[in-house]
C-alpha positions in Angstrom: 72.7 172.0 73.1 69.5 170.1 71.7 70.3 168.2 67.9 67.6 170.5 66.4 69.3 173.5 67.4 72.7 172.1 65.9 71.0 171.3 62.9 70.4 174.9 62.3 74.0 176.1 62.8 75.2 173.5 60.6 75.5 173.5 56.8 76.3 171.4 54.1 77.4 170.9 50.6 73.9 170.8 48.8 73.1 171.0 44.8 75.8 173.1 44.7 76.0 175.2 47.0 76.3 175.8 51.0 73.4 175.1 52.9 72.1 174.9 56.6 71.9 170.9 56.8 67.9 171.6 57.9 66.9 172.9 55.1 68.8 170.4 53.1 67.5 167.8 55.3 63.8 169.2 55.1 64.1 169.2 51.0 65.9 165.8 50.4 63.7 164.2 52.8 60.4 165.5 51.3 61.7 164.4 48.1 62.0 160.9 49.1 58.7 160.9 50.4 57.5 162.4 47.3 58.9 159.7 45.3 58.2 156.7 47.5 54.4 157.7 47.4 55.0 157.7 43.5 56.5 154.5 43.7 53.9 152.5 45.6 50.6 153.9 43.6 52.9 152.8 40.4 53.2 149.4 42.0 49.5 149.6 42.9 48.9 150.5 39.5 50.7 147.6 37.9 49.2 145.1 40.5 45.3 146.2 39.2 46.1 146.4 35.5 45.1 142.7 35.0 41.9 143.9 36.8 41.6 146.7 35.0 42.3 145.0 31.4 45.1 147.9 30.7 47.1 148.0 27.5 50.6 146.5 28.2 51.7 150.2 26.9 50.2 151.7 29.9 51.6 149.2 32.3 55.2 149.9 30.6 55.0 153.6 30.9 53.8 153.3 34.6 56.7 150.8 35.2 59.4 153.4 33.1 57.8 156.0 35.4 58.6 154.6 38.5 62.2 153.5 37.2 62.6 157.0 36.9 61.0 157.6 40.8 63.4 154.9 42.0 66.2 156.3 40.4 65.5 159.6 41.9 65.3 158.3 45.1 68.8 157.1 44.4 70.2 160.5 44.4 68.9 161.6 47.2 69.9 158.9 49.4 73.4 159.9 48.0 72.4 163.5 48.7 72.3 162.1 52.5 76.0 160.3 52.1 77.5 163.5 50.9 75.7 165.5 53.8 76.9 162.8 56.4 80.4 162.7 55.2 80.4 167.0 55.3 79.4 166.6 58.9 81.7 163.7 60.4 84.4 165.3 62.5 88.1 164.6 61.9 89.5 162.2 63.9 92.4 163.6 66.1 94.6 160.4 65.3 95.0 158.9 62.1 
């Protein structure tokens, strides 16, 4: 049996609720890519604000904005902790 057909017939605890793990897998994985593009325009955006002679208010609430981005991607990586432990097997000997 291939992993990608596996991944299908599995599920996981997800937000809530039960979940094939590829679907779970296909939103939390999305999201971190959402927030990690998020993260390095922010840190783009920080780096040219000299250049661009930006208010230190701006630079704060792009900075605040990616704290939240970071934090974010904090969650899901948990998101992945929780699906790994729902998937490991249980060993047949203590």
């Amino acid at each position: 049996m291939s992993v990608s057909s596996v991944g299908s017939q599995a599920s996981v605890s997800f937000r809530g609720e039960e979940q094939n793990l590829d679907r779970a897998l296909e939103i939390t994985v999305n999201d971190l890519i959402r927030h990690l593009n998020h993260v390095q325009m922010a840190l783009r955006s920080v780096a040219a604000a000299p250049e661009q002679d930006l208010p230190y208010k701006e630079e704060l609430a792009i900075c605040t904005k990616m704290d939240d981005d970071l934090r974010e991607m904090g969650f899901l990586l948990e998101d992945l902790r929780y699906m790994e432990a729902d998937l490991l097997s249980i060993p047949e000997t203590p």
